[in-house]
Each structure stands twice: as C-alpha cells, then as structure tokens.
PAKOLMAR-121728 format. One record per residue (C-alpha): residue number from 1; residue in one letter; z, y, x. Coordinates in steps of 0.1 Angstrom, whole numbers, padded with zeros to 4 digits, always signed. Each point is the difference from the previous one (the first is absolute). Layout:
# residues N
NUM | A | Z | Y | X
...
# end
This chain:
# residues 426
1 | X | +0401 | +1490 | +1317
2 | X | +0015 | -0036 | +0001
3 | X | +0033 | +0012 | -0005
4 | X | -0012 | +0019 | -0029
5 | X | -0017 | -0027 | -0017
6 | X | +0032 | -0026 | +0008
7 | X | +0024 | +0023 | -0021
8 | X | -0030 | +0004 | -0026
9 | X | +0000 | -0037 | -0004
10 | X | +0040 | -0004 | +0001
11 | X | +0004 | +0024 | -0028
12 | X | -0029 | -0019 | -0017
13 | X | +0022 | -0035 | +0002
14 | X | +0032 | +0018 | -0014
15 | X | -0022 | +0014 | -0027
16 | X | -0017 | -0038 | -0003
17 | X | +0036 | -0020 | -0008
18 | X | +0010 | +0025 | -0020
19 | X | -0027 | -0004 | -0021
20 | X | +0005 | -0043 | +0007
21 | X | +0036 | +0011 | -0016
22 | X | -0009 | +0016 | -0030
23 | X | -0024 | -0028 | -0011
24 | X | +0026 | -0025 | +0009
25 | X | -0024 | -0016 | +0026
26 | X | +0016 | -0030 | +0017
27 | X | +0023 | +0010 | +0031
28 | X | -0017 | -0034 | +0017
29 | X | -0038 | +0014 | -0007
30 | X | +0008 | +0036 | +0010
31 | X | +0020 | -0013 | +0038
32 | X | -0032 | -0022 | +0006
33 | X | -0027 | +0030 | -0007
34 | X | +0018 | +0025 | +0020
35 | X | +0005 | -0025 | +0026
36 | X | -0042 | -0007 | +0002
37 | X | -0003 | +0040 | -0004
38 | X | +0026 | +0005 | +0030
39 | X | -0018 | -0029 | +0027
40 | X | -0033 | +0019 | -0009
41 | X | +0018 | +0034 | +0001
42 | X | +0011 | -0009 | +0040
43 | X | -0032 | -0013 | +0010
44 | X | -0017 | +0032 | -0015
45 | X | +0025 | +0025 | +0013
46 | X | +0015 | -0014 | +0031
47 | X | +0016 | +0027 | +0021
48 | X | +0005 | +0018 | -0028
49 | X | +0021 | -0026 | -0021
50 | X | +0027 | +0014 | +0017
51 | X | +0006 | +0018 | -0034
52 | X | +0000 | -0031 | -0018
53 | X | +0030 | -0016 | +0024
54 | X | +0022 | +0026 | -0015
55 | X | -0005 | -0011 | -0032
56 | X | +0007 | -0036 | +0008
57 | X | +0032 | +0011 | +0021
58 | X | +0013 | +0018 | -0030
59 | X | -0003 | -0029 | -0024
60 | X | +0016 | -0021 | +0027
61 | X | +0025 | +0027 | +0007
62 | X | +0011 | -0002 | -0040
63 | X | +0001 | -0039 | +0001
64 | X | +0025 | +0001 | +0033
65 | X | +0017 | +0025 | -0023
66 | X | +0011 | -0028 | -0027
67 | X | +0008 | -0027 | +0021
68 | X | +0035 | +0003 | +0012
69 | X | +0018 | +0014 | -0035
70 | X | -0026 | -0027 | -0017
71 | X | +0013 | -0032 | +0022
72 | X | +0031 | +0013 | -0003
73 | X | +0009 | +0008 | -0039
74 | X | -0023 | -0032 | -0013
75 | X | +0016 | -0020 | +0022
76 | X | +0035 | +0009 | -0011
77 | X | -0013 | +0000 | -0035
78 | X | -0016 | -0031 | -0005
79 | X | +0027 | -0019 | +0018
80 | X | +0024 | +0017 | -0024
81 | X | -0027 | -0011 | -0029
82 | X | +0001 | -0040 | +0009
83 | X | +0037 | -0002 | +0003
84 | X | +0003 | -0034 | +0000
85 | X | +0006 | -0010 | +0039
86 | X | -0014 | -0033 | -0003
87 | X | -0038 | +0017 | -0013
88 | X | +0006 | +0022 | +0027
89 | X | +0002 | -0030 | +0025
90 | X | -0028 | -0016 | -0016
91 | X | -0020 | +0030 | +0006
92 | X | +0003 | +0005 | +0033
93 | X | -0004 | -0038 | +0011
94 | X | -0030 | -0005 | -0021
95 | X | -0014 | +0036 | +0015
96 | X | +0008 | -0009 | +0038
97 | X | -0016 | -0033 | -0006
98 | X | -0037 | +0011 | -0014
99 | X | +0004 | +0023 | +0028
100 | X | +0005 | -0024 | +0027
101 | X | -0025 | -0022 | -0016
102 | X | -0032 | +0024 | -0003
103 | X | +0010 | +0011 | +0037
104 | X | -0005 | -0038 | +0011
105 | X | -0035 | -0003 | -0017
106 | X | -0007 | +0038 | +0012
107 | X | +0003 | -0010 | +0033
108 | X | -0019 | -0034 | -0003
109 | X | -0027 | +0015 | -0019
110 | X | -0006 | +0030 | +0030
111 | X | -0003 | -0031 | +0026
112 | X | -0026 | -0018 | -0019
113 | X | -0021 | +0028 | -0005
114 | X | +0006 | +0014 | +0034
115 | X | -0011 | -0035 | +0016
116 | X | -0029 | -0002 | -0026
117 | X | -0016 | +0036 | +0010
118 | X | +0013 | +0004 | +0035
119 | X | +0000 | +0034 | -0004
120 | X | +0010 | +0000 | +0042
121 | X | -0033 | -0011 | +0008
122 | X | -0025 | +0027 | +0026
123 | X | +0031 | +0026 | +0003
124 | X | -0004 | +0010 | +0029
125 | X | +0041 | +0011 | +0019
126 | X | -0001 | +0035 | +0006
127 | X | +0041 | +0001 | -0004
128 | X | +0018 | +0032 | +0002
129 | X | +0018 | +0007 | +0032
130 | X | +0038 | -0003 | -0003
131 | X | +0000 | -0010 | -0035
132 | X | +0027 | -0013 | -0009
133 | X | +0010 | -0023 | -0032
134 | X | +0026 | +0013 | -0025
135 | X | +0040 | -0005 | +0009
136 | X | +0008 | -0030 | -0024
137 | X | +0033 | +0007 | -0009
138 | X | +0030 | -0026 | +0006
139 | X | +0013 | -0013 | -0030
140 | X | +0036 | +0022 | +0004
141 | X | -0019 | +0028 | -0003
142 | X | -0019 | -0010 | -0025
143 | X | +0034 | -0013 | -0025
144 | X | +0015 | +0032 | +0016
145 | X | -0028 | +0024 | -0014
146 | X | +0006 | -0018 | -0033
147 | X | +0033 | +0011 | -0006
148 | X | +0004 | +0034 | -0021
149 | X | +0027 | +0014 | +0023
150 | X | -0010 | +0036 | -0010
151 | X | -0015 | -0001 | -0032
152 | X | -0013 | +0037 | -0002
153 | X | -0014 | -0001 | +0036
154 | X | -0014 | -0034 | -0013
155 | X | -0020 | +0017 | -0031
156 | X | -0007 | +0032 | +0022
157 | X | -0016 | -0020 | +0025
158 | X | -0022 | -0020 | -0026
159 | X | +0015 | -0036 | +0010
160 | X | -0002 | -0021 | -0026
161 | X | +0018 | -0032 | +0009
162 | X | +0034 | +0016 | +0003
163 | X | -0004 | +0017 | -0034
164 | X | -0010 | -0031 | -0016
165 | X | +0033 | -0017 | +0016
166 | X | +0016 | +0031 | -0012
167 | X | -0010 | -0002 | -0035
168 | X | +0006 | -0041 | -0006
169 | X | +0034 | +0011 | +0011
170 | X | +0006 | +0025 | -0022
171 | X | -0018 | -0016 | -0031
172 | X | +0023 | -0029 | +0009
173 | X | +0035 | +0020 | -0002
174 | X | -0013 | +0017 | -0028
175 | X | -0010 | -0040 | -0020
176 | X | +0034 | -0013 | +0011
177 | X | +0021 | +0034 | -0014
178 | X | -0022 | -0001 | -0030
179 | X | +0009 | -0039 | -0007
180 | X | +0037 | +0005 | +0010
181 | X | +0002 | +0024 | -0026
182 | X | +0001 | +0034 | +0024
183 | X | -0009 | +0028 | -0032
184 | X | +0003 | +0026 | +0030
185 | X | -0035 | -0016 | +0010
186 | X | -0018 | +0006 | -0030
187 | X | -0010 | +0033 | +0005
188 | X | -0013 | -0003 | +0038
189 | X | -0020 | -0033 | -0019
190 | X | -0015 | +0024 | -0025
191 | X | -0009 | +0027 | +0027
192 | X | -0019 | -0023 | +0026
193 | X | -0016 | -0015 | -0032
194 | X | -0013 | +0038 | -0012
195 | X | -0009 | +0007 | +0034
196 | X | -0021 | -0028 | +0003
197 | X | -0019 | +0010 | -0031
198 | X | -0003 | +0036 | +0012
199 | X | -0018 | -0019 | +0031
200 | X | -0019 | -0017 | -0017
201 | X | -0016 | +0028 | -0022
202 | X | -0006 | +0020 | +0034
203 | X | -0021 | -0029 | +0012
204 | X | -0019 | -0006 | -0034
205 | X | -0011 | +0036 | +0010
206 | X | -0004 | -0001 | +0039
207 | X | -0020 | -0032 | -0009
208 | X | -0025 | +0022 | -0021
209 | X | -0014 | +0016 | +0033
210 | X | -0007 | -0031 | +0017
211 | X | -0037 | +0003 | -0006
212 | X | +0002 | +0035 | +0020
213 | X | +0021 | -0015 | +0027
214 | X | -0017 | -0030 | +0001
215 | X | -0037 | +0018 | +0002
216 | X | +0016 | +0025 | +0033
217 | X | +0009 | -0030 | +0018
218 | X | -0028 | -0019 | -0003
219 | X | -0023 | +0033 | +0011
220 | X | +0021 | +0003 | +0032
221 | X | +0004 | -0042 | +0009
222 | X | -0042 | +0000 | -0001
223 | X | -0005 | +0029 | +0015
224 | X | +0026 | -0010 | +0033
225 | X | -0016 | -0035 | +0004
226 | X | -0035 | +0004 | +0012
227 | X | -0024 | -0028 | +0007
228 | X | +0003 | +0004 | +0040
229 | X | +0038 | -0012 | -0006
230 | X | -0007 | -0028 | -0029
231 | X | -0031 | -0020 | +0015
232 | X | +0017 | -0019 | +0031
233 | X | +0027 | -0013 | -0028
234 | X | -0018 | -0001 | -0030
235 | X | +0003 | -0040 | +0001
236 | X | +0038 | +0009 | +0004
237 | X | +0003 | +0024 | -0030
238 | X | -0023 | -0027 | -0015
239 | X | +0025 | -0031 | +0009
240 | X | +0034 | +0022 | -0014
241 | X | -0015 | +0011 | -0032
242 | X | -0015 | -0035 | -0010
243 | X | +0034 | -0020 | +0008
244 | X | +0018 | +0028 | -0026
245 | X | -0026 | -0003 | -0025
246 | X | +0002 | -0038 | +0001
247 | X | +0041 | +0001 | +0001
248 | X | -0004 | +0026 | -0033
249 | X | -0025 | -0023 | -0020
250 | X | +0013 | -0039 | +0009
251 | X | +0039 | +0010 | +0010
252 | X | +0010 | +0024 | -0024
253 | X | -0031 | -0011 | -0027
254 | X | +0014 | -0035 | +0004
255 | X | +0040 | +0013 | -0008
256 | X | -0010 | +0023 | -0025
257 | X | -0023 | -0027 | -0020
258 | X | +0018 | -0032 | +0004
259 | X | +0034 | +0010 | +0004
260 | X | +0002 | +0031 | -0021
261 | X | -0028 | -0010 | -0026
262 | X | -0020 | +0028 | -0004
263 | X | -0036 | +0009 | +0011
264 | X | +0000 | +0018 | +0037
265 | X | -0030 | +0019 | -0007
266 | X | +0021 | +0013 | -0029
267 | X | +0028 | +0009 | +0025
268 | X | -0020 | +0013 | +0029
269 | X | -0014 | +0025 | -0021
270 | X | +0032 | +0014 | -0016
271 | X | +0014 | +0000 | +0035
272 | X | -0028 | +0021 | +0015
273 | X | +0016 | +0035 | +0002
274 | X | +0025 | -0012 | +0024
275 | X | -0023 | -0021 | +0020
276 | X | -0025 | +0032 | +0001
277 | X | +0032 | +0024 | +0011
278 | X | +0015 | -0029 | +0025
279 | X | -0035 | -0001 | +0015
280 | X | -0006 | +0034 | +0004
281 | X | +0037 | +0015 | +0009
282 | X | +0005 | -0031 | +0024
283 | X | +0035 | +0002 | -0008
284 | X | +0019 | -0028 | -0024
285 | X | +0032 | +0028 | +0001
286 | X | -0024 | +0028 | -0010
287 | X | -0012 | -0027 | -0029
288 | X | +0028 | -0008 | -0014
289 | X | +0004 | +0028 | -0030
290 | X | -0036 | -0016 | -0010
291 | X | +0012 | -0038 | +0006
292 | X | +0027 | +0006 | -0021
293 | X | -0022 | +0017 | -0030
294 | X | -0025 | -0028 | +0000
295 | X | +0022 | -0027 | +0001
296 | X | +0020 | +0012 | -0033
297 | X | -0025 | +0021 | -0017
298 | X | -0033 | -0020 | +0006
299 | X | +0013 | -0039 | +0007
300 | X | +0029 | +0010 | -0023
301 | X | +0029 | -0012 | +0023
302 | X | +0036 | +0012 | -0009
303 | X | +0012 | +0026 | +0018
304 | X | +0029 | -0017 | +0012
305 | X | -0024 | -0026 | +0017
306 | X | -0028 | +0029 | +0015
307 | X | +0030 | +0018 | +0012
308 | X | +0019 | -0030 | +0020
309 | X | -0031 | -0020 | +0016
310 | X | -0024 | +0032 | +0004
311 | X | +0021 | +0014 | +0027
312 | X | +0011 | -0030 | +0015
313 | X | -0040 | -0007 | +0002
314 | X | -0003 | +0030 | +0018
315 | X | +0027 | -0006 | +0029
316 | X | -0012 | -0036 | +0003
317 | X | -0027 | -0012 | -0014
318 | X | -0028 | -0001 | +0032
319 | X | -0026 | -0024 | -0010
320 | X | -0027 | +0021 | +0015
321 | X | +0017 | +0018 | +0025
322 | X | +0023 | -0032 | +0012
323 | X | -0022 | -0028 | -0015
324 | X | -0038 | +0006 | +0003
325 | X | -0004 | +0027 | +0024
326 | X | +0022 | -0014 | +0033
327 | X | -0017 | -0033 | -0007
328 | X | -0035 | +0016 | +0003
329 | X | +0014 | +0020 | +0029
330 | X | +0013 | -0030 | +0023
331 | X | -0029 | -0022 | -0008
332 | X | -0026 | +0032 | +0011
333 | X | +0022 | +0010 | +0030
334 | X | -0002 | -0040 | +0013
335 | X | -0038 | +0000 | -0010
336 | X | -0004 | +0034 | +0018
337 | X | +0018 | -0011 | +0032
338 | X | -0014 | -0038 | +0000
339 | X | +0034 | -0014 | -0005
340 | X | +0001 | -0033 | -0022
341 | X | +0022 | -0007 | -0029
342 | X | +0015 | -0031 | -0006
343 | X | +0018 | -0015 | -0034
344 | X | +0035 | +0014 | +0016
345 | X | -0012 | +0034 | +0003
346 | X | -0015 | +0003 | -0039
347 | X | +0035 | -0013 | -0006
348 | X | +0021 | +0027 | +0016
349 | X | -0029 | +0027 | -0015
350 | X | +0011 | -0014 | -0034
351 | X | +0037 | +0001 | +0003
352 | X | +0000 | +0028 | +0015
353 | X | -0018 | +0023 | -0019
354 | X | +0020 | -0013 | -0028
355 | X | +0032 | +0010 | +0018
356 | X | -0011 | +0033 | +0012
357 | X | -0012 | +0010 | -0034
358 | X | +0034 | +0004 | -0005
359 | X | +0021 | +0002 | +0031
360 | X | -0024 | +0034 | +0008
361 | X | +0003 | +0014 | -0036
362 | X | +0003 | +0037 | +0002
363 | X | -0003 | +0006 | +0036
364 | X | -0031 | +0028 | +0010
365 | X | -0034 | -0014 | +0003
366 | X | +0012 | -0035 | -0014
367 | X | -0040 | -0015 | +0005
368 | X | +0000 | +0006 | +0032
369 | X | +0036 | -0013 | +0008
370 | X | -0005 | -0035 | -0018
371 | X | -0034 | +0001 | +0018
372 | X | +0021 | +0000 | +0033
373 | X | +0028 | -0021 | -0009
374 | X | -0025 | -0028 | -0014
375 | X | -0025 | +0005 | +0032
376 | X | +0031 | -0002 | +0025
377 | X | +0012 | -0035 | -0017
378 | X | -0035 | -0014 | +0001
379 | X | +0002 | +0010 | +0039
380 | X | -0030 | +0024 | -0006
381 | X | -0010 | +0032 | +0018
382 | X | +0016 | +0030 | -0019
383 | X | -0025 | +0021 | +0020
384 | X | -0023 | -0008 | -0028
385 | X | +0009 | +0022 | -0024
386 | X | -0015 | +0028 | +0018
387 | X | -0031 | -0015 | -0011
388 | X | +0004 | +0009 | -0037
389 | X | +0025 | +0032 | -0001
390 | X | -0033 | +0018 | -0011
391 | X | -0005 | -0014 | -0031
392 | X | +0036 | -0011 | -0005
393 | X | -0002 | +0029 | -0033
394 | X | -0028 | -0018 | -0015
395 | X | +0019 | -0036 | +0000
396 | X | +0029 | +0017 | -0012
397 | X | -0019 | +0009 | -0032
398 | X | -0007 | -0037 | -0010
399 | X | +0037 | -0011 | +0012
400 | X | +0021 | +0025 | -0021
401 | X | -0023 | -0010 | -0028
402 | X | +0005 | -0035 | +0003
403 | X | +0042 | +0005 | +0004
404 | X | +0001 | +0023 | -0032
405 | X | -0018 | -0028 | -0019
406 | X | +0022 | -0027 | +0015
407 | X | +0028 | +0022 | -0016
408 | X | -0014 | +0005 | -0032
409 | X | -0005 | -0037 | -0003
410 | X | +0035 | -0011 | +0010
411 | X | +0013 | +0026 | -0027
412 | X | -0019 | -0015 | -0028
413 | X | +0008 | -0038 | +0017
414 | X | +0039 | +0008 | -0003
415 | X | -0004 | +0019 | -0035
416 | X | -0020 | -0026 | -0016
417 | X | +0024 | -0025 | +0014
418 | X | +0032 | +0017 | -0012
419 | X | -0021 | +0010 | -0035
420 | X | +0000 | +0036 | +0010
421 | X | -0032 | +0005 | -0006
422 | X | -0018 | +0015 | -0034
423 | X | -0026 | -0026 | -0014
424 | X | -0009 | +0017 | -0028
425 | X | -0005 | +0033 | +0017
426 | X | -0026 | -0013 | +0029
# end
C-alpha cells in the first residue's frame, strides 16, 4: 500500500512543477518546496521511499549525462572566445588565487568552530575492526592521473582532470592558429562554439526537472538516516554545518559585498538553485550544468568566464571538503582520542588542507582522502574516521553545497574583475 501511495505522490510532484512551469513560478521557490515535501515524504514513507531513490537517481543520472561533452566544448569555446593570451593568464592566476585563499580561511574557520563546540566530547571508541584509512595517493600518481593520455577512455571513464588538461590544450592550439592567421581553423572554432550552445540548451532543459530530482533525493537521504544513527553525532553534524554556514555568510558575504560591491543576500538568493541541487546531488561534477546556468543566466556572468572558472572550480576548488571538514575531523579525532594539539599541529592542519584541496582533486572519495592526508600530518589516529563513515552522506550535503557556492563566487569575482559581467542585466 506504501508503494502505491509513493508512485501516487511522485506522479503528483511531476504534475506539481509542471504546473510551477506554466505559471513561471521561480525555479529557486519550486527546488526549496519539493525539497521540504521530499524530507517529510522519507520520514512518512520510509521503506517504501525506495520509489522515490529512483527518481533522484534519474535526475542525477541526466546531470552525469552533461558533464563530460559540457566541460569539454565550453571549455574549448570560451578559451577560443577570450583570445587574448594575456586575459587568459589573468584568469587563471586570479581564479587559482581566490581558490587558495578561501581554502586557507575554510580550514581556519573548521578549527575554530571545531575547538569552540568540541564536538569529540562523551564519544565513546567503539572503532571498527581492521578499518583501515584511505590509500593517499603519492604525488606521481597523482600528476600521472592528470595527464589525458587516452582522451576517450578519459571521458568514458568520467575523469574530469585529464579532460580539462585536454581541452586548455586544444582551446590553446586552436587561439594560437586562430591569431597566426590558420583560416583552416575557423570552422572547427565555429563547430565547438555551436556545440557548446547545443549543450547549453540541453541543460536549460535538464535543469527544468530539478525540482523532481531534487524532491526523490531528499525522500530517500531522510528516510536512510534514522535517529538511532544521527544522535551520538548530532554535535558533529552540528559542528560541520555551522563552520559552512559561517564560511558562506562572512567568507564569501565579505568577497561578494566588499570586493565585488553588491548585496550578498541579493546573490545568495539568485544562486540558490545550484546550492539546492549541490546539496542534494552531493556531487560538484553532477552540478556543474546548473553552476554554469546560474552563474550566466541569474548573476549575469559571460559565458566565456562561467565556462573557464566553473569547471576549474569543480576539479579544485575544496573549501569544504579540503578546508572545513578535515579541520573538524583532526581536531574531533584528537579530542576523541585525548591527544593535545599544539600551535604546530593547527599549522600543518591549515597548510595542509589547503594543499590537499588540490593535490587530491579528482581522486574517489576526495573528503575522506584529505581527511587522511591532513590527520596523518597532524600525527593523528586515521582509525578515527570509522567513527563518522555513517553519516559521512549527510556532511557531504553541506560540503558540495559550500564548494558550488565557492565556485559561483570566484566566477562572478574574475568576471566582475575582467568587466565580464552584465550590470544592467542583474
């Protein structure tokens, strides 16, 4: 009877946003009230809401679907769109930098609020036996994995890093050819720059069921995570979500305010969608079609811009998953185990979080490797993490949010800064 009722109320959600569509409701309102309807959905149906995860999967399923053509056509195009080298160098050193800098205060701001709440304190150790921590890779096989030696295998294997070399490269050839006066390379121009509008007009579409998706993950995530598996690390969860909201409102609030000069309430709220689809897909990759889309249709970046620091954001950008989260991590595991930190240790926490956020980029279960590779310079127990691999899904929510907003906010940083960005239009 609860199956029943669960495909009743599915087909009763399509029918809902297609009726938020036809009345042009905002795409913002309709993710948040199918969200609310989907938590209370789980709760109600539990078992049952196994009808709802298939929703979700498909919605995630037709994200996963635009990401490699996506990263790989704007890419080309917009580096082909700048053509002048030198923007293109100022770009990427003024995109790298933000990066590095928000990682820095992500990191700080997790040890602050981890010391302030001690979120370590009564956990009893009840480890797993033979757990062990995730391989941290060595950095040759980390540049190694970055090279695009088989670019097909590359995109057929979803990694992202090696297509992203693989583009610059190729957007490159195609901006020198193009300034040397190559007319042969005018046409293979004008087709990446079609086929990145064709992309484009399939996520403007995709994008339109993110209400349903959003609602069908939602149902399953509260219906997995019972109260028997939240209460011993509620002050955990508590600790994680707090140091993101406070890195959103005073890190990116203060960028966005002072150094970009507009209102961040104003810019929150236009970047909503993706935050909402970051937070319930758990995936900045899966995001990116709807990073991309708010950041040039709703904070009116050029293209050009969206389509070079988006990605990039994507591959590197780790504020909460290599700032926040393996700074809340190592000062919980030391509280958990009774070990003492010293001004050193919150030193090597910060630097190398920072590091990791991009030394790890693109590697499988990136949180939990920059959890290890920070807890293992601090000298700290890796055995540790067994302690919160059961609501690892439900931290992941409020990290991929926080990344995807970082990335937004770097894109309209560098586009404001390189006047790319539509004034009149926001």
């Amino acid at each position: 009877m609860e199956l029943i009722m669960g495909i009743v109320l599915s087909i009763a959600i399509v029918l809902i946003v297609l009726w938020f569509n036809r009345y042009k409701v905002r795409l913002g309102l309709q993710i948040l009230i199918t969200m609310l309807v989907g938590i209370i959905s789980g709760i109600v149906f539990k078992e049952a809401a196994i009808v709802f995860e298939t929703v979700g999967i498909a919605f995630i399923s037709l994200l996963k679907m635009l990401v490699i053509p996506l990263v790989f056509t704007t890419l080309i195009s917009s580096i082909v769109t700048i053509k002048d080298t030198l923007q293109l160098k100022r770009i990427g050193v003024k995109t790298i930098g933000l990066f590095l800098l928000t990682a820095v205060l992500a990191s700080s701001i997790g040890i602050v609020v981890a010391k302030l709440i001690n979120p370590g304190k009564g956990i009893i150790l009840n480890l797993e036996k033979n757990f062990e921590g995730r391989e941290v890779p060595t950095f040759n096989e980390v540049f190694l994995n970055f090279m695009p030696s088989n670019p097909i295998e590359n995109m057929a294997n979803g990694e992202i890093i090696p297509i992203v070399l693989f583009s610059v490269l190729i957007g490159v050839a195609l901006l020198t050819a193009q300034q040397r006066n190559i007319k042969e390379v005018a046409i293979v121009i004008t087709f990446f720059n079609g086929l990145s509008k064709t992309f484009f007009q399939l996520t403007n579409i995709i994008i339109r069921l993110s209400p349903i998706g959003v609602f069908g993950l939602m149902a399953n995530t509260s219906s997995s995570y019972g109260l028997d598996t939240l209460i011993p690390l509620i002050l955990l969860v508590v600790t994680v979500y707090i140091a993101c909201l406070i890195h959103v409102i005073f890190t990116y609030g203060s960028l966005i305010g002072f150094v970009g000069r507009v209102n961040p309430l104003g810019f929150f709220y236009r970047s909503f969608p993706a935050m909402a689809v970051a937070f319930t897909t758990r995936s900045s990759y899966g995001t990116l079609p709807v990073t991309i889309n708010v950041i040039t249709k709703k904070l009116k970046i050029s293209k050009k811009i969206a389509n070079f620091v988006a990605p990039l954001g994507a591959t590197i950008n780790m504020d909460a998953c290599g700032g926040i989260y393996p700074a809340i991590v190592a000062v919980f595991v030391s509280s958990v185990y009774g070990i003492e930190l010293t001004v050193i240790h919150y030193i090597l926490i910060v630097l190398t979080a920072t590091i990791a956020s991009v030394g790890t980029a693109g590697v499988p279960g990136t949180a939990s490797i920059m959890a290890t590779v920070v807890l293992s310079s601090a000298g700290l127990p890796i055995e540790g993490l067994a302690l919160i691999l059961a609501i690892d899904a439900i931290l992941d929510m409020a990290r991929t949010s926080v990344n995807v907003t970082g990335d937004m906010v770097v894109s309209f940083l560098v586009g404001k800064s390189e006047k790319e960005w539509k004034a009149e239009e926001y």
